[in-house]
N, C-alpha and C positions, 0 to 999 in steps of 0.2 A: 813428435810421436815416436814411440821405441819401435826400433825396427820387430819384422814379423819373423817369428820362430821358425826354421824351417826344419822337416821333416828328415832325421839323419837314415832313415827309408831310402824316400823316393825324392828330397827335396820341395813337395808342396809346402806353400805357406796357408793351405787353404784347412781352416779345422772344425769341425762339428760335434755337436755331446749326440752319442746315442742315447736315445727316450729311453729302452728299456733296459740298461746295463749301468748306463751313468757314464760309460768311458768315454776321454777324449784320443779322435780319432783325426784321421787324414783325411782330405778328397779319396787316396787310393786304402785306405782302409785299415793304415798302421795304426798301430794304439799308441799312444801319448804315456813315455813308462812317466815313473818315479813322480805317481798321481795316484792322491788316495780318495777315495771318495766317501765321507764320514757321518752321520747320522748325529743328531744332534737329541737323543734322548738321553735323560739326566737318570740315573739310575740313584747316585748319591751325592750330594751337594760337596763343595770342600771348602775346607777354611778360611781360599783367599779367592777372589774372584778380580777378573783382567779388566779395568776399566781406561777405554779408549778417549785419550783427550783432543778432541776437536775446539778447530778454529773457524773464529766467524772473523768477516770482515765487516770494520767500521763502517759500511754506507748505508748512506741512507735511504729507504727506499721514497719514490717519488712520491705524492700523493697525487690519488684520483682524482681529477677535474672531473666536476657533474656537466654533463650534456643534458639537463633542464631547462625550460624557458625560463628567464628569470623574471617574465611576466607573468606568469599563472602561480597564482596563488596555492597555496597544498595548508591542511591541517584546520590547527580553527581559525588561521587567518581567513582562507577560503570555504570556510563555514561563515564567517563576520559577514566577506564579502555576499555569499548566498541569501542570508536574511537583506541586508541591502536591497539587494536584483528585488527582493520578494514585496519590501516594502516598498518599493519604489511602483512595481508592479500594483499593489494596492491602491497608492494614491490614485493612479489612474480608473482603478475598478471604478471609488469612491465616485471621484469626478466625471465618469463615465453614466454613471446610474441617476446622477444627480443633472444631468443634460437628458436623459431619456424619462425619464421618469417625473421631472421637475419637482425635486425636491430641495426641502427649505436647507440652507448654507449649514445648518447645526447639525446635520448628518454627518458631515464631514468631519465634525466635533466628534462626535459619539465613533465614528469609526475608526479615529486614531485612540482613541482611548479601549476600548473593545481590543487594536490591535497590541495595544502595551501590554495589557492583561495577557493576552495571548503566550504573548513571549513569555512572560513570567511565569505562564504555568505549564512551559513546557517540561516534560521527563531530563533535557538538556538542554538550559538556556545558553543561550550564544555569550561568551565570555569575553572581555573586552583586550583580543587579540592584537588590534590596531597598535594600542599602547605599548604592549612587550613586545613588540617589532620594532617600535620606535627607540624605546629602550635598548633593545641589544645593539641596534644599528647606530646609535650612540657613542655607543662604547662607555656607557657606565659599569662596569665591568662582568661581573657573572652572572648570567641572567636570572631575573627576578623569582621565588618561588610562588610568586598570586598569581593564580588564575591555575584553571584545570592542564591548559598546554603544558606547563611547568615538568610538569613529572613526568611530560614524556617525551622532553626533548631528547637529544643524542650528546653523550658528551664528548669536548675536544680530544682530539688527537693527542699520545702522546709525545715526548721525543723521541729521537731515533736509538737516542742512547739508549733509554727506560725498555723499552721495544725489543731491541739487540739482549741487555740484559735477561728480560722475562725468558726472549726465546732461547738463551744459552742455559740457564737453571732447569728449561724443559727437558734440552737436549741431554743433557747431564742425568737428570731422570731417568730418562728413558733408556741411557746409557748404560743405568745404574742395573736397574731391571735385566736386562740381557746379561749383564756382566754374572748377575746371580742365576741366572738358568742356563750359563755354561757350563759344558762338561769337561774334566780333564784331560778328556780325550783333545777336543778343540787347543787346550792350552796346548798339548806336545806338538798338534798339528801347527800350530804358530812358531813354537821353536824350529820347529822343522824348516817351516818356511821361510823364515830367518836365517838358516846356516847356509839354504840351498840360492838367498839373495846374494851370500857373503861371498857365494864360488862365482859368482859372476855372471848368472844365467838371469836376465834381463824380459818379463815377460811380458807379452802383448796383451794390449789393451782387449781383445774379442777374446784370447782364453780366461781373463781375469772374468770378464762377463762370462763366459762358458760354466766356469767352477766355482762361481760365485751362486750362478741360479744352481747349479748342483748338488751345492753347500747347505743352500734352501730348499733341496726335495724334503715334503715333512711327511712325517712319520705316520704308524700305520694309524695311531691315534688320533692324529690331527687330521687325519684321512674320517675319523669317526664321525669326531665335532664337528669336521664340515657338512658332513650328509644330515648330520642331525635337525631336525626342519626350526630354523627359527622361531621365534615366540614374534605374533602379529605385532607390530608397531600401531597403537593410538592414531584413531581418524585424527585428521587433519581439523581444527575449528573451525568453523565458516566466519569467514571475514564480515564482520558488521559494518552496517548499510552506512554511509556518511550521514543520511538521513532519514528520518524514523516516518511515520508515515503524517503524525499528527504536523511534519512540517513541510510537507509537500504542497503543492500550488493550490491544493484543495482549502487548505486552511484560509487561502486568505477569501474565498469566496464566503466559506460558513462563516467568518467576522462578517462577511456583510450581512448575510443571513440573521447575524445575532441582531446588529446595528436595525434592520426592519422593524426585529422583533421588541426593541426597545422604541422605537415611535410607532408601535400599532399600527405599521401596513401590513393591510391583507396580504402577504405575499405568500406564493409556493416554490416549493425547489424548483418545479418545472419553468419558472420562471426566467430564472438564472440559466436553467441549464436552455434556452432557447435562446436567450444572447449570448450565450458563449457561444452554440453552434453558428449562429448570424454575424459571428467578430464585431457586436457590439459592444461586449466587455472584455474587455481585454486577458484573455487566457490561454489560449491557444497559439503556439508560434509567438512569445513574447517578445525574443530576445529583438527582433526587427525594431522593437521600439524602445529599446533602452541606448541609453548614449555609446560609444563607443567604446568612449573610456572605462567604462563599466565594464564590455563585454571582452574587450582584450584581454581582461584578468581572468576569465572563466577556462576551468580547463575541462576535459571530456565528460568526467561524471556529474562536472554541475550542470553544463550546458544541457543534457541526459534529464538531471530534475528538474528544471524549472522550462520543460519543453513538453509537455504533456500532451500527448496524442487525441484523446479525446475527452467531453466534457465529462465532468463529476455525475455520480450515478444521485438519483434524489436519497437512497438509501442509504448510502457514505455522506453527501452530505448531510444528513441528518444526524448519524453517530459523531459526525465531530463539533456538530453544533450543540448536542446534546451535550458531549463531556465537557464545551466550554462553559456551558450556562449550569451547568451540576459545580464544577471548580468553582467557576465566579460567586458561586453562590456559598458553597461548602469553606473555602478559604476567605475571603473579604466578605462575605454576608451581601453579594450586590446579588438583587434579584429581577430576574427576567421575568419581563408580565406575560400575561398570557398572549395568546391567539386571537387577533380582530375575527372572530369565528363569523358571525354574519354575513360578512361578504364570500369567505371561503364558502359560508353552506353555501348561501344561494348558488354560487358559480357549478358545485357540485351537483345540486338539485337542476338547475339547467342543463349541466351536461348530458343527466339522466331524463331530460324531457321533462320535467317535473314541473309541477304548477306551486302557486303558492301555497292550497292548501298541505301540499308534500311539504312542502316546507315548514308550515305551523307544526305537522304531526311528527317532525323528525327534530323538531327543538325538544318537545315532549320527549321522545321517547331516548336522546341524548341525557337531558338532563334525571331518566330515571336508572340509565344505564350510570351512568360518572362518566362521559367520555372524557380521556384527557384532553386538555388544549393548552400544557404545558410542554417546553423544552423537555422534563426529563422529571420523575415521578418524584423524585426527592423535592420538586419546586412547590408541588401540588400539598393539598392540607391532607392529612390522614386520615383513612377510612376511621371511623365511629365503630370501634368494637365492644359489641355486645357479650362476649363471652372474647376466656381466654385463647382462648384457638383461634379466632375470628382475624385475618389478615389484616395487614396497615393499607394494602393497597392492590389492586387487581393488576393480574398478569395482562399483556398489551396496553399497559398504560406508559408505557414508553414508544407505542406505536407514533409513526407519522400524523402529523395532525393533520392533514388534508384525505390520507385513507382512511382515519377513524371518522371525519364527517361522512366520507362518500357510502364509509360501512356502515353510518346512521341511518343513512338513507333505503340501503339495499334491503336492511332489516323491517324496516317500515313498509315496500315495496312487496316483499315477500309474507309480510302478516297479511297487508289487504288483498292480493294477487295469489300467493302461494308461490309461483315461478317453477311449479312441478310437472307441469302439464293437466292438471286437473283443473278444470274452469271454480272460481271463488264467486259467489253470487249475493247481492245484498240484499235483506230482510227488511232494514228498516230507514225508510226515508230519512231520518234525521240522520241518518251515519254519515261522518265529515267525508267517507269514502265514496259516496256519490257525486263529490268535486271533480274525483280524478279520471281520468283519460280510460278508457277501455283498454284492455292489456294485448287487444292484437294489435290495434293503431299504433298505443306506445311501443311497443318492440319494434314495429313496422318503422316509426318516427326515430330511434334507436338506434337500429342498424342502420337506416340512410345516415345521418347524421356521423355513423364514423366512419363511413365511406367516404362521405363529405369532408371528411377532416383529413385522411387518408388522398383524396385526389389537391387536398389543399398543401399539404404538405411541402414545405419547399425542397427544391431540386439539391441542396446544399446540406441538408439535412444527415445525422452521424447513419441512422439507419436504413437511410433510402438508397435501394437498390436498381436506380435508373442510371444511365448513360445519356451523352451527349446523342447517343441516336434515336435514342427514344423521348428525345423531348421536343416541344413546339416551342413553337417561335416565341412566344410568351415566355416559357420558362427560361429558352437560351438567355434572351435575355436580362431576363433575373438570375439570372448565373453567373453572366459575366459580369453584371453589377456588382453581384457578391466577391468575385475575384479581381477586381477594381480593389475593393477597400478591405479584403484578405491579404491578398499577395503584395502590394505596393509597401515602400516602409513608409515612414513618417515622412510629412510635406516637408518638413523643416531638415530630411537626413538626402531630400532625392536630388539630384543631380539638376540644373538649369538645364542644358542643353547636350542633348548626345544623339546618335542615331535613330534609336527608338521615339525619343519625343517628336523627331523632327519629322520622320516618316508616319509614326502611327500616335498624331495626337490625343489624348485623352477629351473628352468634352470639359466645357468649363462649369457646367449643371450639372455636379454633382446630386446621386439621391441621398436624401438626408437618413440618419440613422431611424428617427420616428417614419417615415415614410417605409423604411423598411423591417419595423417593428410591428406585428401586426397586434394588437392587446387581445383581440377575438378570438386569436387564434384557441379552437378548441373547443368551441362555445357556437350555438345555432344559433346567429341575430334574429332571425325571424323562425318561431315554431311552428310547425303545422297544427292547423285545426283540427282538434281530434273530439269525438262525443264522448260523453259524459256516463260513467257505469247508471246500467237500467237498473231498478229493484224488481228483485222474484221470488213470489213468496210461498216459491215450493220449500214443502221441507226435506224432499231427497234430495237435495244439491247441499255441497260446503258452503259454509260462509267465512267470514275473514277470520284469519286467525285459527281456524280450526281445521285439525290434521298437520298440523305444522313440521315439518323435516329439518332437521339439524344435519348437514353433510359435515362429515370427518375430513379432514384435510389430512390424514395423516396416512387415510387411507389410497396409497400410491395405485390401488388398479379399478379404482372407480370411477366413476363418472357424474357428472352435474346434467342437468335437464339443461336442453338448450336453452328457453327462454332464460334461466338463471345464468347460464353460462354466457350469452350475449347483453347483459347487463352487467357482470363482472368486468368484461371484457372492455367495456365503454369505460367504467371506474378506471380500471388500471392501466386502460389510455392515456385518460385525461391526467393521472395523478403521477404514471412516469414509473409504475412499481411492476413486478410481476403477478399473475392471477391467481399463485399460489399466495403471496403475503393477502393480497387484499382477502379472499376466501380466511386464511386464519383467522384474521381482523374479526370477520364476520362471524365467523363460527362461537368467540370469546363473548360478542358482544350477544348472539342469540343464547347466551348461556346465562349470562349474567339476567336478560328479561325471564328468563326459566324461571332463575332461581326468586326474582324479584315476586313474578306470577304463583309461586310455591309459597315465600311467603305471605303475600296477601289471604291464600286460602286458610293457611294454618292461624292467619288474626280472625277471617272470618268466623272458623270454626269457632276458634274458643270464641270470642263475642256472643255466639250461639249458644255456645252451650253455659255460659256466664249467664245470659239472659234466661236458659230454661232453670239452671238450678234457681235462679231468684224468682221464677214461676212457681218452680215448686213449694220452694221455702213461704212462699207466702201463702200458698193455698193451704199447706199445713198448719200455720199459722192461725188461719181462720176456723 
């Protein structure tokens, strides 16, 4: 280090730049002569410009070792790996449904195929990653350009030489640049500098710094540009998701859904989603049952997706079963049958207390309405248009097939009843509405029934709002049942002998999955005895069907009569939706009997008036 300049003053080696003058000074306050302090504004450019030739050294810099696990998968290897986890996950769904359910061995057929289609029609099917890993790790030499990874690998390093060189043609740049926005002023200040090295004055490293930042006080100009308020810089993109929604855990449940829908079982979402809540099907907390070697390779954000907090809503599952069986259909021509609807109505019509004759008069009035009992509208035949305007197919025919039965029902319910608060009274004995139940009974049957369903509910349940201190001895029990065959992993993963087995053994009577499946659940095994509507043949009272109310759903500060509203209420219980979708259902489908009721009058008419002109015409005649 060159020795420190001492002050021909007071002898200080101690020196400081004043902020507002520029000079360099002492501890005691002498000025630092034969110090110019120079501005660096270009007034006029000159012919030759000083370029400074630096040196780099030859080394090389290290390269960064990754502190990654080199177990966890990243990119579309660990997208390969996540459809794996998913499918592996599936088989068990499969073979899960097919022990609860006892269904024949070709389901399992139809559900690996259901799930290939799947893949194929995803927005991004998983690309065959395995391979170009195998490949590169190889060392067949540059990696391969098939498959979508390809393009966005990173490429190698290069030498140090290549490197070194790039960054000296920068430096030299940049070199170049200064050299032409110096002023001639700077040049003499360099000769100067030069003569005054040549006398032997030797300077310290802190005035070099002192006069150096001094050098670089900028100007009043660059004083301007800097206040000047920058131009905003461009948001930031939001990082896209590893995976899209259509492949989330949800999917593999709606292949099952599809898989039903191809052997004609009556089945409903609520179905599904009540073995999920029960850990009879396997979805929730999977990862406990996949092999090890599986899960080691998972890193945070898979582990995140295929870990799902709670069951699928029937609504979502519906729109992804819907776009599978619209593609299936739209790309490969495979079409999904309908809806085994007879068993769904009945179940519906029970839930609503309903007798059979509800039930005859809501096949009626489904098949005058078109309810759908299709996956998705494009599966269904096209409406019959009668004129050009005349649509292909009615709005809510993409609805739920289990809320469009329940909203057959409601509709049927509310012609013979009204459900407005106005008593409905029958005229004529032979009306098939003398079958049914009196409408205070049935309300009365009604709301027991989903109180009944409501105290049935198990303790395990996603929306139940009990505690372990509110429950009896019954339910603790079915609790820790449920946390038996929830929380434990796999028989074949748990440990033979440790402290907990030894001290708190488990029973060897296990409860079987069917034992705690309940099928009923939802449904009143035995209905109350309810009497039969009287006939009254006054004519100031309403009779069915007449004074009929249409409610808006769209109108947000209204209100429903209660009797209609505790009939909704039991629907979109039992059906898993909210009371606002099942009410639109309803509202579409009391539109549609409007308009049906509208034209029957306008064929009436003319048929009338067809037959009077042909009265006339012939009394003229004669």
């Amino acid at each position: 280090m060159a020795p420190r300049r001492r002050c021909p003053v007071c002898g200080s080696k101690q020196w400081h730049k004043e902020p507002s003058s520029g000079l360099i000074t002492c501890s005691e306050g002498h000025v630092l002569q034969n110090y110019r302090n120079e501005t660096r504004e270009v007034t006029e450019l000159g012919p030759h410009a000083v370029r400074k030739r630096t040196l780099k050294s030859g080394r090389k810099k290290k390269e960064r070792q990754s502190k990654a696990d080199p177990k966890l998968y990243h990119g579309e290897r660990a997208r390969f790996h996540y459809f794996q986890c998913l499918q592996l996950i599936f088989r068990m769904q499969a073979s899960a449904l097919i022990r609860l359910w006892r269904l024949p061995p070709e389901f399992e057929i139809i559900c690996r195929d259901v799930w290939a289609l799947h893949l194929s029609l995803l927005p991004n099917p998983p690309s065959p990653e395995p391979l170009l890993h195998e490949q590169d790790a190889a060392g067949d030499g540059e990696p391969s350009s098939i498959g979508p990874s390809a393009s966005r690998r990173t490429p190698r390093a290069h030498d140090g030489s290549d490197s070194d060189g790039t960054t000296d043609r920068e430096d030299r740049d940049k070199e170049h640049d200064q050299g032409q926005t110096s002023s001639s002023s700077s040049t003499s200040d360099s000769e100067s500098a030069s003569e005054s090295e040549s006398d032997g004055l030797q300077s310290d490293s802190e005035l070099e710094e002192l006069m150096r930042a001094n050098s670089e006080t900028p100007s009043s100009e660059e004083d301007e540009l800097e206040n000047t308020p920058r131009p905003k810089q461009p948001a930031r993109k939001r990082k896209r998701r590893t995976f899209g929604q259509y492949e989330a855990p949800a999917s593999t449940v709606s292949c099952l859904v599809l898989a039903c829908w191809t052997l004609r079982l009556p089945v409903m979402y609520m179905d599904f989603t009540r073995l999920i809540e029960s850990y009879d099907l396997p979805y929730l907390d999977p990862l406990r049952l996949l092999p090890v070697d599986m899960t080691r390779h998972l890193r945070k954000h898979t582990v995140q997706a295929l870990s799902p907090h709670f069951p699928p809503s029937p609504l979502h599952l519906h729109r992804l079963t819907s776009r599978l069986a619209r593609l299936m259909h739209s790309k490969y021509d495979i079409y999904t049958p309908e809806l085994n609807a007879a068993p769904v109505l009945w179940k519906a019509v029970r839930t609503l207390q309903g007798t059979p004759t509800l039930y005859v008069l809501t096949k009626r009035i489904a098949r005058l309405v078109s309810i759908p009992l299709t996956l998705h509208r494009s599966l269904a035949p096209a409406l019959a248009r009668e004129k050009k305007r005349d649509p292909t197919f009615h709005k809510q025919d993409s609805a739920v097939p289990e809320v469009a039965l329940a909203a057959a029902v409601i509709v049927v319910m509310k012609l013979v009843y009204g459900l407005d608060g106005s008593p409905r009274n029958l005229r004529d004995k032979d009306d098939p509405a003398c079958a049914l139940p009196v409408l205070s009974e049935l309300i009365a049957a009604i709301r027991a029934a989903e109180k009944a369903t409501e105290a049935a509910r198990p303790p395990y349940a996603t929306d139940s709002q009990l505690s372990a201190l509110d429950m009896n001895d019954r339910m603790l029990d079915e609790y820790l049942r449920f946390c038996e065959k929830a929380l434990l992993p796999r028989e074949d993963q748990m440990s033979t002998r440790n402290v907990t087995t030894d001290h708190f053994p488990l029973g060897e009577g296990r409860t079987s999955p069917l034992e705690m499946f309940d099928e009923s659940f939802g449904e009143d095994p035995t209905p109350p005895a309810m009497s039969a509507n009287a006939v009254d043949d006054r004519p100031d009272v309403l009779g069915p069907g007449q004074d009929y109310h249409i409610y808006n759903t769209q109108d947000i500060l209204g209100t429903v009569p209660d009797d209609l509203e505790a009939v909704v209420s039991r629907a979109a219980q039992w059906a898993g939706m909210d009371q606002d979708y099942v009410l639109g259902v309803v509202e579409r489908f009391e539109r549609r009997v409007l308009r049906w009721l509208e034209s029957l009058k306008r064929k009436e008419r003319g048929e009338r008036a067809a037959a009077a002109a042909a009265a006339s015409a012939a009394a003229a005649a004669e």
